[in-house]
Steps between C-alpha positions, in 0.01 A plus 500: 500500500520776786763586665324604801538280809199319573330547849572204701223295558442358878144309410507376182249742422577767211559872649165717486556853569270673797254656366429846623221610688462914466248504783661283734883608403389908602312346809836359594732795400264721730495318817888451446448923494358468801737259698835642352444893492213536780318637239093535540294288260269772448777681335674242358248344310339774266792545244552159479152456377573790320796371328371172446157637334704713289734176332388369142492169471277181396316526855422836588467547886145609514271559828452185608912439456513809767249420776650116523799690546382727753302212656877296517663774674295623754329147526842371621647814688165493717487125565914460502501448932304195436625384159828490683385296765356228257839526303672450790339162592546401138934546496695349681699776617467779695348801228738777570727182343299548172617696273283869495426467166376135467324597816326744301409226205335311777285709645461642168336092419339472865292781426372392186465154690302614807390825450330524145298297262791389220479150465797291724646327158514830350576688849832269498583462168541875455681572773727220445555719121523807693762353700716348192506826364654696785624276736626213239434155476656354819320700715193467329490185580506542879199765459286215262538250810426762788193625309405129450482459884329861535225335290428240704288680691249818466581867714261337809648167481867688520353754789386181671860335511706850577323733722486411844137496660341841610483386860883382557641820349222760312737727350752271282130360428410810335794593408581154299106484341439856421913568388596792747798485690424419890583833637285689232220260631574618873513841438185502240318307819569748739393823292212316489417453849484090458233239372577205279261590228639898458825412431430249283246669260809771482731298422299348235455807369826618461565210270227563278571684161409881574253690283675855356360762601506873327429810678340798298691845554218739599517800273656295209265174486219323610385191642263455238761612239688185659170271495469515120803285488462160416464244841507860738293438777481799817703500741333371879589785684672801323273755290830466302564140446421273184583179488610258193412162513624220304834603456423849342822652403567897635688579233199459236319801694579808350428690840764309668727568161458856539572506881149589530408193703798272653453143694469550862407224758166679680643442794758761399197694394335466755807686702551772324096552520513520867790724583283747186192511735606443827377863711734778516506822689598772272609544219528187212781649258855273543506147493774286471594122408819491733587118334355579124662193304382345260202757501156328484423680821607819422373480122163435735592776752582757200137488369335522829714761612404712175167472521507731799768709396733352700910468422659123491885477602558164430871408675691169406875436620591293196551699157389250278176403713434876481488502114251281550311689702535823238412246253172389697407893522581619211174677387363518849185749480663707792810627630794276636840480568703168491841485698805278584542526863551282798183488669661427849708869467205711357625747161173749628433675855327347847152573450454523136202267434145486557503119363765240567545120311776260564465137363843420677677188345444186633540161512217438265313228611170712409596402167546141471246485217645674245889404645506132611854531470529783792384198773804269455714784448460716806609434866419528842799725520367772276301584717759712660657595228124735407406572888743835515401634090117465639546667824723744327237549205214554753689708723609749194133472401366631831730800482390572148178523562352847678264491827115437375669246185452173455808211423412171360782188594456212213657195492444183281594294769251384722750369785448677837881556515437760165186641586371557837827407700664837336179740508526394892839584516518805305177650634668471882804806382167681389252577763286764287365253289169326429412147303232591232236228470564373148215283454256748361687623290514171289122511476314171425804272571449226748679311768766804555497395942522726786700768347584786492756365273417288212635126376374374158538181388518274224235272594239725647527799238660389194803753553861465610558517883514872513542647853408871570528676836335887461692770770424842541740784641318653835776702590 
């Protein structure tokens, strides 16, 4: 007989260990990524795929294993404002009471409930596993009885019974049925001048599952190199751009392997494409990313620049961010120079630049596609915390550029207080300038308004909410 103690038994029922779900177990460990260390999914998630493809076992963690995974993640870090709210009329407490990381088990199970096709016996059921394993058996049995009242009813019936009506209050409307926080909604609303049916494709948008999108490095691959590739499609806008549908993997293209190709929203293309061909007067020879990192644009920049002969300095405060910008242009056709330097106290002289880029940093909201997890986790307040880097960044711009050249302000952001709020300001300390009219230069792209700046957007392009605002130096 064993001298082991047995586990006490509390049902009469003999003791069954959990049994462990791969898929739904690395679901959980990277949303708890996300909640405990701020960390992005989008960089959080690869090497745990990685990892888990790479374990031996009985059941190998194939494909399908990986895009339920992916599906999980971003399914429930999109949809988490609302999954929250249906929680929260399931408990009987208020939710910052619960626990983070049962919190994440639930909407972890609501998603599976409300937002995809897994059966509610076996939507439950695993989740109640999922919770046994890493929460333990008391608390999975609060989770089985929430979920049980989540099921009751489908993601309408729920939006029914939580949101208040459109006409009493319009933005926790939105905000509840199409999972943004209320002030995103505002400010999204206002960069868009107003109209129910505007914001509400975009925010519909933002919560749908982005395509990826390569960009071709001119002088070192082609579009049609890209197109061979299995599920490439061309891009809608950008002679550059190839897109991979049904969850092609970059990785698998040698292009993008070799650094010959990288993946590169088009709005980001689309960017770098203007400031190229805006007009100059005189001569086209410098050109200069003043905010380089990561280095998509200036990877794009770097080509263009070399097909005319032109020099790239690429500039990037951060050291590590600009390794990865060496990295990205490493084996550009032409010459470059990558630096660490502050672009707000310029390393080169007034004047030295015929071509001027800064993508400033930014809230982010442009980006909501491809990082859910960037709505719930900025604020109002940082806001202020980016307004002087912006105006600093644009002002340092404007002096780096000489009379006759041409400086291009980016922002993924498209909230007035980021884009046209600090080209007004900035512009007013420098009289001698002139707005370039942006929209030809994206030839063929709709819907880009009055200009002379230009606002893309999710819903009527297909790209992130890029902003550019094209200045040149008169004087």
């Amino acid at each position: 007989m064993s001298d082991q103690p047995r586990r006490p038994r509390t049902s009469g029922k003999p003791y069954r260990r959990p049994k462990k779900d791969p898929v739904r177990i690395l679901a959980f460990e990277a949303l708890r990524a996300v909640d405990e260390r701020d960390a992005y999914a989008n960089l959080v998630l690869p090497p745990l795929l990685r990892k888990a493809r790479e374990q031996e076992g009985p059941e190998k963690f194939d494909a399908r294993d990986a895009a339920l995974a992916t599906e999980l993640v971003y399914g429930t870090l999109r949809w988490q404002g609302t999954y929250d709210a249906v929680v929260s009329a399931c408990v009987d407490r208020p939710l910052r009471e619960v626990d983070p990381p049962v919190l994440d088990v639930l909407t972890l199970g609501a998603h599976q409930l409300l937002g995809t096709r897994i059966p509610t016996h076996a939507a439950v059921s695993a989740t109640v596993e999922l919770a046994r394993v890493v929460l333990g058996d008391g608390r999975a049995k609060f989770v089985n009885a929430v979920l049980r009242k989540v099921a009751q009813h489908d993601l309408d019936g729920w939006l029914e019974r939580i949101a208040p009506a459109y006409d009493e209050d319009p933005e926790d409307h939105l905000a509840v049925v199409h999972s943004h926080p209320r002030w995103v909604v505002s400010a999204l609303w206002d960069s868009l001048g107003g109209g129910r049916s505007g914001i509400e494709d975009l925010l519909r948008a933002d919560n749908e599952r982005p395509e990826v999108t390569l960009v071709a490095r001119p002088g070192r691959a082609t579009a049609e190199e890209l197109l061979e590739e299995d599920a490439a499609v061309p891009g809608h806008w950008s002679p550059y751009a190839v897109r991979l549908t049904e969850g092609g993997e970059p990785g698998a293209v040698a292009a993008v392997r070799d650094g010959r190709a990288g993946v590169q929203d088009e709005g980001s293309q689309l960017v770098a494409l203007a400031l190229a061909n805006a007009p100059l007067d005189g001569p086209d020879r410098r050109w200069l990313d003043g905010c380089a990192g990561p280095g998509g644009k200036a990877a794009l920049l770097g080509a263009l620049a070399a097909q005319r002969g032109a020099l790239l300095v690429a500039s990037e405060k951060q050291v590590h961010r600009a390794g990865l910008v060496a990295r990205a242009l490493d084996g550009n056709p032409g010459p470059y120079q990558v630096i660490a330097a502050d672009g707000t106290r310029p390393a080169w002289r007034p004047g030295s630049f015929d071509r001027v880029l800064v993508d400033v940093p930014c809230t982010g909201l442009g980006a909501l596609r491809r990082r859910p997890e960037a709505r719930w986790r900025r604020r109002p307040e940082d806001l202020e915390g980016f307004a002087p880097l912006q105006r600093g960044l644009l002002r340092t711009a404007l002096e780096s550029v000489r009379v006759g050249g041409v400086v291009g302000y980016a922002t993924c952001s498209p909230h007035l207080a980021e884009t046209r709020a600090v080209v007004a300001d900035v512009l007013k300390q420098y009289p001698d300038t002139d707005l370039v009219d942006a929209r030809p230069l994206l030839p063929g792209v709709p819907d880009l308004g009055e200009g002379p700046d230009v606002q893309l957007w999710p819903h009527r392009h297909g790209t992130d909410a890029m902003y550019l605002a094209l200045i040149r130096r008169t004087g």
